[in-house]
C-alpha positions as CSV (number, residue, x, y, z in Angstrom):
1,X,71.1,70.3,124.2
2,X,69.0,72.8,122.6
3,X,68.4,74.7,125.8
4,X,71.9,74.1,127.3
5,X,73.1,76.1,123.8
6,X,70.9,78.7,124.2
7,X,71.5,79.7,127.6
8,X,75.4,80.3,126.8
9,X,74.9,80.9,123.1
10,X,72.4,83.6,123.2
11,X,73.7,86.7,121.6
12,X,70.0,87.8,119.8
13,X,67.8,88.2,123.2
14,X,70.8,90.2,125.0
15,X,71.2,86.9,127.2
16,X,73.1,83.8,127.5
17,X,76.6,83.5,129.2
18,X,78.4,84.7,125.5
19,X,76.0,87.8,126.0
20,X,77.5,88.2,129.1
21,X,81.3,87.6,128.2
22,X,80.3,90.1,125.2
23,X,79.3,92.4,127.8
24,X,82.4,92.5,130.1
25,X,84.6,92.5,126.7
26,X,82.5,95.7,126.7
27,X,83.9,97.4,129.7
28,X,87.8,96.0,129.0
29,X,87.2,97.5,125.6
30,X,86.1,101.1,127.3
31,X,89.2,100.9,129.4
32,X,91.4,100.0,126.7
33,X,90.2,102.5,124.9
34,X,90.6,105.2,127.9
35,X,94.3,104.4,128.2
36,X,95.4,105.1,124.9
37,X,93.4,108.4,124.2
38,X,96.8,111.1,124.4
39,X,94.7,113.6,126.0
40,X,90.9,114.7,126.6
41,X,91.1,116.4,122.8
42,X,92.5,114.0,121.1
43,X,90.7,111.0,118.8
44,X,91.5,107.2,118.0
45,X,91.2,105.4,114.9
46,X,90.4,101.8,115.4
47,X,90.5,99.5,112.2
48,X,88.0,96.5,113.2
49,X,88.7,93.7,111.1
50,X,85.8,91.9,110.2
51,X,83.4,93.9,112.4
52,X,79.9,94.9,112.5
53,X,78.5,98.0,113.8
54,X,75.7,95.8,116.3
55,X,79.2,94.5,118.5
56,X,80.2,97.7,119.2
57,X,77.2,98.0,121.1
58,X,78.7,96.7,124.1
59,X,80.9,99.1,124.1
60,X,78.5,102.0,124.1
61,X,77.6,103.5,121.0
62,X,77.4,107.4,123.4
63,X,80.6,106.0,124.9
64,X,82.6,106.2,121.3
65,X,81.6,109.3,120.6
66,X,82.6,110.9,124.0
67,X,86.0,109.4,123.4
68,X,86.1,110.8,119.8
69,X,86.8,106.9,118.5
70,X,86.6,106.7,115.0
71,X,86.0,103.2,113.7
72,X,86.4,101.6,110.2
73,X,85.0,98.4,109.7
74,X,86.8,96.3,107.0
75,X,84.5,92.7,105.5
76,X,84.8,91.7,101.9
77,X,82.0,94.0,101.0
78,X,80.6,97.1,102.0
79,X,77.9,97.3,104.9
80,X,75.1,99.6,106.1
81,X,76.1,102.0,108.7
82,X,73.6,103.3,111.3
83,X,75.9,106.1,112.7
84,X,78.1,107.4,109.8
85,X,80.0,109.5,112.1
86,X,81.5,107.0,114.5
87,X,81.6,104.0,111.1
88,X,83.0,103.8,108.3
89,X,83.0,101.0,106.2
90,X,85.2,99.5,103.3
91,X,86.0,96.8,101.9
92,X,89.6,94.4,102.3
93,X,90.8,90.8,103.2
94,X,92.1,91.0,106.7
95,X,95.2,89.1,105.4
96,X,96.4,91.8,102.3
97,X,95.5,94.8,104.3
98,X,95.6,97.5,102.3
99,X,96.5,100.3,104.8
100,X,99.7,101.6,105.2
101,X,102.0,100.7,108.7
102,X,100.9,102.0,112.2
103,X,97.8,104.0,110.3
104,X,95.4,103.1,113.2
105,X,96.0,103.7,116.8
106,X,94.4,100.3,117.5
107,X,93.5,97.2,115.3
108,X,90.7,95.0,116.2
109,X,89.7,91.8,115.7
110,X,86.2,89.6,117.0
111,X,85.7,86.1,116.0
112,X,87.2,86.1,113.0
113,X,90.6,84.7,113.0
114,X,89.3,81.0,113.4
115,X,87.3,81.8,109.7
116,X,90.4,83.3,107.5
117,X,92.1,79.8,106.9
118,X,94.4,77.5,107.3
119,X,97.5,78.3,110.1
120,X,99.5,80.5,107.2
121,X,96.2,82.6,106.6
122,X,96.1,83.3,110.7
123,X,99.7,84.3,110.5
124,X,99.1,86.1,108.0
125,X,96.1,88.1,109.4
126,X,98.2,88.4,112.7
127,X,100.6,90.0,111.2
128,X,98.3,92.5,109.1
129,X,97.1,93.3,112.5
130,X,100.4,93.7,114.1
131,X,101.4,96.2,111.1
132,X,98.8,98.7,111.1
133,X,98.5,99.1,115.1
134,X,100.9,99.3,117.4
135,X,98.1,97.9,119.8
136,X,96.1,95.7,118.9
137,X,93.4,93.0,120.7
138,X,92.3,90.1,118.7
139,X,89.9,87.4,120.4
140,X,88.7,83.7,119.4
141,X,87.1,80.8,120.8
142,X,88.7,78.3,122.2
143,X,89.7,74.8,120.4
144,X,89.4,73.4,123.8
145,X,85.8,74.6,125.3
146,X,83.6,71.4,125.0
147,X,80.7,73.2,123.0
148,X,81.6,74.5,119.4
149,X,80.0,77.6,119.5
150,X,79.1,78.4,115.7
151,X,77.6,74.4,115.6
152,X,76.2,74.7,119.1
153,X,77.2,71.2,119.5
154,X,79.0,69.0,122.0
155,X,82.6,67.8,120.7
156,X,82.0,69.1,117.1
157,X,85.8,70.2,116.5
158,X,86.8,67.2,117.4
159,X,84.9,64.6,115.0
160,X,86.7,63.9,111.5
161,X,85.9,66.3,108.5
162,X,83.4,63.3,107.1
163,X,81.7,62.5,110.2
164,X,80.7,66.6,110.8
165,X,79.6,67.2,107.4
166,X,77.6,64.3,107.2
167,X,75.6,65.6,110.0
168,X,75.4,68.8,108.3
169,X,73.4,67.4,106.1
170,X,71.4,65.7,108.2
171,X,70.5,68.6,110.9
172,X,70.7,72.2,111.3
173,X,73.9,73.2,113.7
174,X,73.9,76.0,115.4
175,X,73.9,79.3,112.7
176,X,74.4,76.8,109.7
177,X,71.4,75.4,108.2
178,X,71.1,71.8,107.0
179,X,72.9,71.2,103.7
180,X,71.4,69.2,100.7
181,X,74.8,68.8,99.1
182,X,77.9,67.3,100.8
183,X,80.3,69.2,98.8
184,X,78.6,72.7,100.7
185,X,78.8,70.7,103.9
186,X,82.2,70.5,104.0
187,X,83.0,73.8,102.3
188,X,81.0,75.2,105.8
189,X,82.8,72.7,108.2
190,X,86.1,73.5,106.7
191,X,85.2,77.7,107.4
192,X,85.7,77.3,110.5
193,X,89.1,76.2,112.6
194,X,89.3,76.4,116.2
195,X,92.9,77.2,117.5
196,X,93.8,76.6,121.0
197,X,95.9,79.3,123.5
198,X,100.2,78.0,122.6
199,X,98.4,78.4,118.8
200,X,97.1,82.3,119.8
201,X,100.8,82.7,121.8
202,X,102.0,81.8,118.3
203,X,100.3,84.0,116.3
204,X,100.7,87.2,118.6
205,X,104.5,86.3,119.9
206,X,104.8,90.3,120.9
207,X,101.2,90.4,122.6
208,X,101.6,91.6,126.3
209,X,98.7,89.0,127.3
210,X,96.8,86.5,126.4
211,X,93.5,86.9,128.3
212,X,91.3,83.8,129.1
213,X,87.7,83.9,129.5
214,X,86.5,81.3,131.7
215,X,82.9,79.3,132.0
216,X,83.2,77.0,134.5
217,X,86.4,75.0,134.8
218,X,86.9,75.7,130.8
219,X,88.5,78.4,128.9
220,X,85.5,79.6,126.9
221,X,87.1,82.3,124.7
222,X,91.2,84.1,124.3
223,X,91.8,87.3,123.7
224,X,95.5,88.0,122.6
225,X,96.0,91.8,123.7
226,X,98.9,94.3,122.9
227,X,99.5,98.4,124.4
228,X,96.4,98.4,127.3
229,X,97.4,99.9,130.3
230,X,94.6,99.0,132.2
């Protein structure tokens, strides 16, 4: 199991099939961000929700400044910025944005959605997304895809609260280490809710798509996308 979850989980060594779905979110990212520069002059404000500066790597860190893309990067607390004048980086909750309507040309969201909450806190974030864009791309695993990908383990979502912090404590799971005290075990089980695509189609009701990402015969990641014309 250990090998099978590093071979698609495998973000660290640049390899792994998520490297490679991070990599083609890469070039659909460079195209999305072609089509909705106004002209060869002009720049685009991105707010990234959640973001780090190492994801926009596979975008092309040369590539962003070519296109004049200015990017800020909202978490609960301030980070380190390696290239000051592409980033900038503040500090917000994804679901009380504190930016005014349609202040970004595009709002951004990777991996995050599944970690604000319960279903109001997603609508919630949705719609903080929706106001501050008019385009917006927001992407999450899917609740179907047998392998949890921040447990690395088979069936995980699917196992009752007590049953997936018990082995918590027992084992390290994927990017969480082993838990001494059950009370932690479930606070880190419970951070994390997998939502499926009718959930996504929910969420993002105006979204022009909802792009699947497919391993195999399973839908491995969805990306709920509004204003690319590419």
């Amino acid at each position: 199991m250990l090998k099978l979850n590093n071979w698609i989980f495998n973000y660290e060594e640049h390899k792994g099939v998520a490297f490679g779905f991070r990599k083609n979110r890469g070039i659909f990212i460079q195209k999305f961000i072609k089509s909705l520069r106004t002209s060869p002059t002009s720049s685009l404000k991105i707010l990234d929700v959640g973001g780090t500066e190492m994801f926009w790597q596979s975008v092309g860190i040369k590539f962003l400044r070519q296109q004049q893309v200015k990017i800020t990067l909202l978490n609960f607390s301030i980070v380190p910025l390696e290239n000051p004048d592409i980033f900038t980086s503040c500090q917000g909750d994804g679901t009380k944005l504190h930016f005014s309507d349609n202040a970004f040309d595009l709002c951004f969201s990777n991996s995050v959605i599944e970690h604000v909450g319960d279903f109001e806190k997603m609508f919630c974030f949705a719609s903080e997304m929706r106001r501050v864009a008019p385009n917006y791309y927001c992407q999450t695993p899917n609740f179907w895809f047998p392998i949890e990908p921040h447990f690395f383990f088979l069936g995980f979502q699917f196992l009752p609260d007590p049953i997936r912090a018990l082995l918590l404590t027992h084992f390290k799971l994927g990017t969480y280490i082993k838990q001494s005290d059950i009370r932690e075990a479930y606070l880190r089980v419970q951070s994390v809710k997998l939502i499926d695509f009718k959930a996504l189609t929910a969420l993002f009701g105006d979204a022009d798509t909802i792009l699947r990402e497919r391993f195999l015969f399973f839908t491995k990641s969805l990306i709920a996308v509004k204003g690319c014309a590419c």
